[in-house]
Structures are given as C-alpha cells and as structure tokens.
C-alpha positions in Angstrom: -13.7 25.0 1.1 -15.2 23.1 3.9 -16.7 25.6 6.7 -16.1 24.7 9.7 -19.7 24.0 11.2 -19.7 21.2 8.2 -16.4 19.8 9.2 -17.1 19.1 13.1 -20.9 17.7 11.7 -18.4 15.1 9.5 -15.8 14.3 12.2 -19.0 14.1 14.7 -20.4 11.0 12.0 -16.9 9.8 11.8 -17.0 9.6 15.6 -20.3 7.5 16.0 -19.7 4.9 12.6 -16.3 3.9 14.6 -18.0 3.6 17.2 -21.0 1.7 17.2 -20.3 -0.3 13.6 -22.3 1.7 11.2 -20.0 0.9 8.1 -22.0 -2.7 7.4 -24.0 -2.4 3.9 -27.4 -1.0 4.1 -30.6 -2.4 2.7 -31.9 1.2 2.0 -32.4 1.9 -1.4 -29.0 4.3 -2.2 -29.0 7.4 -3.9 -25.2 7.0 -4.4 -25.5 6.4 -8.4 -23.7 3.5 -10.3 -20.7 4.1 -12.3 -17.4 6.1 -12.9 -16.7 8.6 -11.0 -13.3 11.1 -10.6 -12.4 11.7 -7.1 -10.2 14.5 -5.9 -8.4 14.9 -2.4 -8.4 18.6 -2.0 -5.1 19.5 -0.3 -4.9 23.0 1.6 -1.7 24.1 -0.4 -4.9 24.1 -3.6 -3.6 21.2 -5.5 -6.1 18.3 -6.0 -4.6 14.4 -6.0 -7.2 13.0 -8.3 -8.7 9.0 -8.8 -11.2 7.0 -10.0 -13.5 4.6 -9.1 -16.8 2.7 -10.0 -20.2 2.3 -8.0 -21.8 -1.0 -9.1 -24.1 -3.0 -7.4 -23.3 -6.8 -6.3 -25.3 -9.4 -4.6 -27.6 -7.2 -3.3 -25.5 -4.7 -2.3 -23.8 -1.7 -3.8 -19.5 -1.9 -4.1 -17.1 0.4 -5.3 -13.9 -0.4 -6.8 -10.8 2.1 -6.6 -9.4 1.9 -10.0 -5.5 2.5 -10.7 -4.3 0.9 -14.1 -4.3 -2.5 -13.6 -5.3 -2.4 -10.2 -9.5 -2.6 -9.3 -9.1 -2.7 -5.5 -13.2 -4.0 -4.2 -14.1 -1.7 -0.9 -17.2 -3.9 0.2 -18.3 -1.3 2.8 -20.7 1.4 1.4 -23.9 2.7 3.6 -25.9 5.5 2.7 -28.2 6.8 5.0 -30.6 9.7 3.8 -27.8 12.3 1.8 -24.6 11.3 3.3 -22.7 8.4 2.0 -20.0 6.1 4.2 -17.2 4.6 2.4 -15.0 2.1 4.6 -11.8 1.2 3.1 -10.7 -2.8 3.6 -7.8 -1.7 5.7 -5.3 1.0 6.2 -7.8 2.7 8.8 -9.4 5.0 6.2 -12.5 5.8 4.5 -14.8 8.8 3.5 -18.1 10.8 4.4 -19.8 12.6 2.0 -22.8 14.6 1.3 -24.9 13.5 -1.6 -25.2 16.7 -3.4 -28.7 17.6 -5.8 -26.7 16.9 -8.8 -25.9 13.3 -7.3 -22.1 14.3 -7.0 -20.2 14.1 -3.4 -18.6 16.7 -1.2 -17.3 15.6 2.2 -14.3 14.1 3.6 -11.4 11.5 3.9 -10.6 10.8 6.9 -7.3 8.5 7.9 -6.1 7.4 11.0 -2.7 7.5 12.1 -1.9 5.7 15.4 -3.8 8.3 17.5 -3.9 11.0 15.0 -6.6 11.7 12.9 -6.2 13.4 9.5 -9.1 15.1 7.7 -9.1 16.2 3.8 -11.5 17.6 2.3 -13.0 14.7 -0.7 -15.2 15.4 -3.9 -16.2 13.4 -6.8 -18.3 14.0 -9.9 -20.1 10.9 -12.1 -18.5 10.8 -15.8 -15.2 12.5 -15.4 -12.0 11.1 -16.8 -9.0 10.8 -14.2 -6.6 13.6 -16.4 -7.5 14.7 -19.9 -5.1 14.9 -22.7 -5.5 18.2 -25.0 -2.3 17.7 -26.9 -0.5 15.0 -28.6 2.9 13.5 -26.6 5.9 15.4 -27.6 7.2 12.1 -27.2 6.5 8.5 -26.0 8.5 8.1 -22.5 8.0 3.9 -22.2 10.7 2.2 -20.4 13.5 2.7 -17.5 14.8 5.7 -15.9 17.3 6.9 -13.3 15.2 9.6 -11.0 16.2 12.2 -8.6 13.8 12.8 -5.6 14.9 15.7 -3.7 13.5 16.7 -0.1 15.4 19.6 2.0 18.3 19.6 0.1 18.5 15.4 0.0 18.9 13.5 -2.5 17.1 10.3 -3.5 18.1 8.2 -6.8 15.0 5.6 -7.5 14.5 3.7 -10.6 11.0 4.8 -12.6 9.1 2.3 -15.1 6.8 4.2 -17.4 4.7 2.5 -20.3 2.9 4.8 -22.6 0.3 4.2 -25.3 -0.7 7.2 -27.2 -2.0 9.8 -24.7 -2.5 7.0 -22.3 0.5 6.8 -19.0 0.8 3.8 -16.3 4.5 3.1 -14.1 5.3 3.1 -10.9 8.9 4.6 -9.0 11.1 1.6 -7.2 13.2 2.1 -4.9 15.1 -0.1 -2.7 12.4 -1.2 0.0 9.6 -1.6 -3.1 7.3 0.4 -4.9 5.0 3.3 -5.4 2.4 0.7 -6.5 -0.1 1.5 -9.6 -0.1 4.8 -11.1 -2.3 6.3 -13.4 -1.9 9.2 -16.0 -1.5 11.1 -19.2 0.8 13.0 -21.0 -0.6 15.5 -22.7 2.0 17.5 -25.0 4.9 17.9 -22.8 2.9 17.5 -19.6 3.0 14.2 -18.0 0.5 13.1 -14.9 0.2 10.4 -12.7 -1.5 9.4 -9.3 -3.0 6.7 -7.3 -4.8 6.2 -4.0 -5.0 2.8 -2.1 -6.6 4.3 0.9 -3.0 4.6 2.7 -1.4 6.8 -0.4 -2.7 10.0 -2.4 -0.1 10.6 -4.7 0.2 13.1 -7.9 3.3 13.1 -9.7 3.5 16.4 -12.7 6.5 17.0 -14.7 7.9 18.4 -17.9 8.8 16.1 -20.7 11.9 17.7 -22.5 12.4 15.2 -25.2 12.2 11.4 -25.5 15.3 11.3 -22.9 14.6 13.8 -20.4 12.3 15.1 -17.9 12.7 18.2 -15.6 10.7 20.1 -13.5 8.5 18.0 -11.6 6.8 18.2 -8.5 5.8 14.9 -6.2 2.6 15.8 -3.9 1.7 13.4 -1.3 -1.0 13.4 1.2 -1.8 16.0 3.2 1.2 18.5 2.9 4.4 16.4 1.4 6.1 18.3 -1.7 9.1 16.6 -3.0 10.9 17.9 -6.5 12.7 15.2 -9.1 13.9 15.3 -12.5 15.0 11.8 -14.7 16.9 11.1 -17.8 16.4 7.8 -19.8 18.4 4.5 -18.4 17.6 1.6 -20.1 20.4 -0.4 -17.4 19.2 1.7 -14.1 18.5 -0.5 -10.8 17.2 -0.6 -7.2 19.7 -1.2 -4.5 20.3 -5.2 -3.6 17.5 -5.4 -1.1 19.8 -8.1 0.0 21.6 -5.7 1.6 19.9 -3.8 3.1 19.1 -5.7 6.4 21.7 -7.5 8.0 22.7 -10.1 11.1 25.1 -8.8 13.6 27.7 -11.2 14.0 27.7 -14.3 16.0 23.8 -13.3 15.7 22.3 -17.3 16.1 18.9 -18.2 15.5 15.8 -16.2 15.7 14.3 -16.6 19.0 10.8 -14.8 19.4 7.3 -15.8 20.8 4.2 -13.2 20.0 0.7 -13.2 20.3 -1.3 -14.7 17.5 -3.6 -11.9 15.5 -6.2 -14.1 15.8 -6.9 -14.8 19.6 -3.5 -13.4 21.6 -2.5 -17.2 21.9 1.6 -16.9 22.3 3.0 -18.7 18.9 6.6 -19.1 19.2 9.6 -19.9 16.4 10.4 -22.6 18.3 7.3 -24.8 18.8 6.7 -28.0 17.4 5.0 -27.0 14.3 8.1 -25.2 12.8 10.6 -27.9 13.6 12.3 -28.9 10.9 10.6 -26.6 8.4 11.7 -23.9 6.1 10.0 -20.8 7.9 9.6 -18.0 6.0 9.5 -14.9 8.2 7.1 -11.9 6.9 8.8 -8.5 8.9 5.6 -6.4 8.1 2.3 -3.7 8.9 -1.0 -3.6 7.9 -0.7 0.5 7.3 1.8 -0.8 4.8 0.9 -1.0 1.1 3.6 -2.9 -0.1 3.2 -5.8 2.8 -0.2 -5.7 1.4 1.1 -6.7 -2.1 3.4 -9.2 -0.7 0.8 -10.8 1.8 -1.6 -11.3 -0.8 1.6 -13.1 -2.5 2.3 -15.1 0.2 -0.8 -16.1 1.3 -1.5 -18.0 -2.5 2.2 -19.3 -2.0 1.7 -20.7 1.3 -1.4 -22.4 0.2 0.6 -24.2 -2.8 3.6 -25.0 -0.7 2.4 -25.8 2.9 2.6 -29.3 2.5 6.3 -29.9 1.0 7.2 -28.2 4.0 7.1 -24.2 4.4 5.4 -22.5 6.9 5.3 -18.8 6.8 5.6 -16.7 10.5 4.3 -12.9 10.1 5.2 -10.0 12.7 3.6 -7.4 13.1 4.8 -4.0 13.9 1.9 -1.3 14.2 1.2 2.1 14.7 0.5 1.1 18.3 1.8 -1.0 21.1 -1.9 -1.6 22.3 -2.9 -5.6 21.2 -7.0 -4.7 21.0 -6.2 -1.6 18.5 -3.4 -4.0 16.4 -5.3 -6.7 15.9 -9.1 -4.3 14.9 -6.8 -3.1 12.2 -4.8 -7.0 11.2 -7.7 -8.8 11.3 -9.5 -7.0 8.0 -5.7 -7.5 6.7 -6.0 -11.1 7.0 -9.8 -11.8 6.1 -9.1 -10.3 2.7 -6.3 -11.9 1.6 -7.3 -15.4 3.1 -4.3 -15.8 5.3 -4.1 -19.0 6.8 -0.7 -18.1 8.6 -0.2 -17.0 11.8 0.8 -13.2 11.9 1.9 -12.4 15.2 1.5 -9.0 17.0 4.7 -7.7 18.7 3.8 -4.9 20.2 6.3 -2.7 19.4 5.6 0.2 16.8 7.3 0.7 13.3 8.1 3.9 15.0 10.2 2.2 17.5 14.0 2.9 16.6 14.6 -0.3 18.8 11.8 -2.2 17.3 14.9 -5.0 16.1 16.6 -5.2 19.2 13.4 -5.6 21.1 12.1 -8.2 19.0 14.5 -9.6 16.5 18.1 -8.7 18.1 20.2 -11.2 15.5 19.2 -8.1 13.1 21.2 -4.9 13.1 18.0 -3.2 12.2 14.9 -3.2 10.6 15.2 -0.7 7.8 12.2 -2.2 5.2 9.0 -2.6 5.2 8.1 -5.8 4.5 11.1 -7.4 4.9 11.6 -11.0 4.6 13.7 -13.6 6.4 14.8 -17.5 5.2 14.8 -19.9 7.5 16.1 -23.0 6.6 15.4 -26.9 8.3 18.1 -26.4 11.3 16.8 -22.8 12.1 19.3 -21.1 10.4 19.0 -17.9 9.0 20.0 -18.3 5.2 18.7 -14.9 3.6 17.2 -11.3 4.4 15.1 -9.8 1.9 14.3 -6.2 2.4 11.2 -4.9 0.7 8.9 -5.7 -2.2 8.4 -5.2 -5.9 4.9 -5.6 -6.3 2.9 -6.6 -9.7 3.2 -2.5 -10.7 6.7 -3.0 -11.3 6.0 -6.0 -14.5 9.3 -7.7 -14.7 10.5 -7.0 -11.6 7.6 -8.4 -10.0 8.6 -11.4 -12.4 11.7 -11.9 -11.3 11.3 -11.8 -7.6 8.7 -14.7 -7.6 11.5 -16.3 -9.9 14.2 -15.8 -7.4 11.5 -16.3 -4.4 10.8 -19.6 -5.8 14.6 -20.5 -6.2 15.4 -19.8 -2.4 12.4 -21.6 -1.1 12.9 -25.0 -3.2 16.4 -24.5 -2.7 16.0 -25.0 1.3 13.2 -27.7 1.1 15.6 -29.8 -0.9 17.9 -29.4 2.3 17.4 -32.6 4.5 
C-alpha cells in the first residue's frame, strides 16, 4: 500500500508534468533499465491486473512497448529525472509515475483522466517476470468459438469469445456487438485459465475454471478500478455478434446528413456540404479518442484513405469527447491523429459521448448513437446508403478479415455509382 504522504507527493508530480510539458524525452542518462518487465495495477479490492512491457533504447532515446499478444503498442514518452520515472501514454489521457526502487524495480502510480476526474491506482513492475506462469499442464486445449455469459446486477450479456491456445500458451479476445475487447494475453495452467491486457484506456483480467474441453464456469471479469462482472461459456463453433447493421438506425423521412464542426486541427468550420465532398463517397467515422476500438479502426482508415483518396472517397470523422470544451478536445485528438498519420479531417462537435442527445444535437437523421465507432456510407448524391456500428479489430483474426472484405465491397460498390 501506498501511504498517503507518498500519494499526494505523486499526484503533486502529476500536477506540474501536465502542466508545464515535462513528459518530452530526457537527455539524462536513465536509470530505468532495458528490458521485460511485468507490470501490475494494484486494485483496492487486492487483486492485481498484470502486463508486460519492454524498455529499449531507440535513436537516442529510451521507448517502451506495452506488449499484448500480437499487439507491441510504442509509448515514445519516457523521462527520468533522478529516481522517479514518467511514462506518458500516446493517448487515452494516461500515463504513470514511479519511484525507481534500489533493486531497479518501480512502485508508483497510474494515473487516468476521465473528463474532469482523475483516477489514481497504485502501479509496480519488476525486470524479468513472466505476465502469468503455468505450473500445470491444460486439462484441455480451449482454441476456437464460444457463446459467453457476462453478468452484472443480475443482467445478462451474451458475447461471442475467440480463444487460441498452444500448449500452456492463451491469446483471444470477447466480441460483442459494438467491437472488441482487443488483445488479450494469458495461460492456462491445469484447469485455470488467465487473460488481460492494458492499452492505457483498459486494465482487464479475465480468470475462470476450465471444466472440460466444452465448458467453462466460474469466472470472474475485473476491470479498472472497481468493475467485477461474472460469466461462464460453453463451446459454439456457429456463435455470432449481433448485425452491427442494426444497431444504429435512420428515423424515417430522415434526409441527408447535414452538419458543420470545427476542424481538430485549427477550429476552422468543415462542413458535409462543402465543395470538397460533392460528389464523393464520404465515409463518416462516428468516434472518440478515449475509445480503443476507434483507435483500431482509425489507424484502419487512415491507411485506407491514403489508398483510396484519389478514386474518390473522402473520409469525415466526429468527434464526441469527454468534454464539450474545444481547447481540452482537441490536446487529447491531436496525439490521436499524429500517430496514426490521419490526413482526414476529424471534426470536434462538442457534445460529450455522455450526452443522451449527442444524435439529435448533431446527427438528428439517426435515432441514436449506440456504438462507438460507428460508421456511416455516404454515397455520390449524399445519400445515406449504410450504418455500421462498431468495430472488430485485428484481435478478432477472421472477423477482422471479413470486415475489410465487406468494408471494401461497400466502398467500391458506391464509387462505381456515377
């Protein structure tokens, strides 16, 4: 535990890096070692959401990369300054400060912001320790598709899980119908199985109970700071997501999309209706930069608007944030952008995703916005061809496949349209 004179010392350093711009790499030899290390956010309830990453140094600088299966996600902003180490996540408003400890381990905090809420957990991480360790051989290998049960005060939540398993070894991720839990990370360990990730937005563990080769019962979900949901899952080779196509629809008589914004990048108003979109396919990306799964997709549509610009697409993205203030929005977009090279316009509405009239205020052809991202088709005339609600992100393997497929389809589909 944390005493108390250490945490306001940590939320006073917080305090003073936001504020004056302290995260930007130091030239001071660091005492923050290179390599693996196995992180731990310490929840108050006792149980620890584990993760890895590596130190390394690059171009003169030392970088980290948060590893969770396939995913090695660079955090470019490291500082250490005597003992204490600053770690600035890319985005998502979070990062951590630590106390180099004698041994050369950390013990500090991660600290996340939530519109104007702060939230503080304490954060270690030791060199040379493994994510989970596996004592036991699997009672049985759990690879493939099943139907799960989520259930939080007394509601349930069916989701489709992926696992794939080799030996000891556990990766998957949980979809349901607005996207996915992203990478996750594990073991099973005789009839134990494990998983978690962190992204900078997300801690998540995930423990259950293997019963047999069909089964699993007993597990708990831990998320953040206090979250505890239960779920079970049998085996369904044939189980699926909701139709995100359904999800989000147009009232009737709804017409075409009508909105002006500020641009992200320097409050100039960009509207759907100036020149640059006539006669264009616009693809319309609903989404938030606390969001992991618009991250996923932006980085997506970013490539695909760089291949595609020229036959014709242009891609619009709105922004709904934790805040209705522009100068707060757009500190938190701009990182969004720079990293994933976006070279189209994402607009800032100024309405939060908190808002239960954030559609009517800003896109009232919708019924409602119930997915985040969610994307609209626009095809050459302005009409609205297709709604799109959510995102199956490369953890999800062949669903990720099949909605560039399908993404593809639509897109050509409309610029063939004269």
């Amino acid at each position: 535990m944390i005493k108390r004179s250490r945490l306001v010392f940590y939320k006073s350093v917080l305090f003073f890096s936001l504020s004056f711009g302290l995260f930007s790499a130091s030239a001071q030899t660091s005492l923050l070692k290179n390599g693996m290390w196995r992180a731990t956010i310490n929840r108050a309830d006792g149980h620890r959401i584990p993760f890895t990453f590596q130190t390394k140094d690059s171009a003169g600088k030392q970088i980290i990369y948060v590893i969770n299966g396939k995913e090695h996600l660079l955090v470019d902003s490291v500082e250490t300054r005597d003992d204490s180490v600053f770690i600035q996540m890319p985005f998502f408003e979070s990062g951590f400060k630590a106390r180099i400890l004698g041994n050369g381990n950390l013990e500090g905090l991660w600290i996340k912001q939530h519109g104007k809420r702060t939230q503080m957990l304490p954060f270690t991480a030791i060199r040379n320790e493994k994510r989970f360790t596996a004592s036991k051989p699997p009672v049985a290998n759990i690879s493939g598709r099943w139907s799960t049960d989520f259930v939080e005060n007394n509601h349930v939540s069916n989701i489709v899980a992926e696992f794939v398993q080799k030996g000891s070894y556990l990766t998957g991720t949980f979809l349901d119908p607005t996207g996915d839990y992203r990478f996750l990370q594990g073991v099973v360990s005789g009839d134990s199985l494990k998983l978690s990730t962190f992204d900078g937005a997300h801690s998540y563990l995930f423990i259950a109970k293997i019963d047999n080769a069909n089964k699993i019962s007993g597990g708990k979900f831990y998320s953040g700071a206090r979250s505890i949901e239960d779920w079970s899952a049998t085996r369904n080779e044939n189980a699926k997501p909701e139709d995100e196509f359904s999800m989000t629809k147009l009232k009737p008589g709804a017409g075409k999309l009508n909105f002006s914004f500020p641009d992200s990048n320097d409050s100039s108003e960009v509207s759907i209706n100036d020149k640059r979109f006539k006669n264009k396919v616009v693809v319309v990306q609903i989404l938030g930069s606390w969001c992991p799964n618009c991250m996923d997709e932006t980085k997506f549509l970013s490539d695909y608007y760089n291949k595609n610009h020229r036959k014709g697409l242009e891609i619009i993205g709105l922004a709904y944030e934790r805040t209705t203030d522009f100068k707060t929005s757009q500190k938190d977009l701009l990182p969004f952008k720079k990293r994933f090279h976006v070279q189209y316009p994402i607009l800032i509405t100024g309405v939060t995703v908190s808002d239960s009239l954030n559609a009517e205020k800003t896109l009232p052809q919708l019924e409602s916005i119930n997915a985040f991202p969610t994307t609209i088709f626009v095809d050459r005339k302005g009409n609205i061809r297709k709604i799109q609600a959510g995102f199956s992100g490369p953890a999800t393997g062949e669903h990720y496949t099949e909605f560039k497929k399908e993404f593809n389809e639509i897109v050509n589909e409309l610029l063939s349209e004269k």
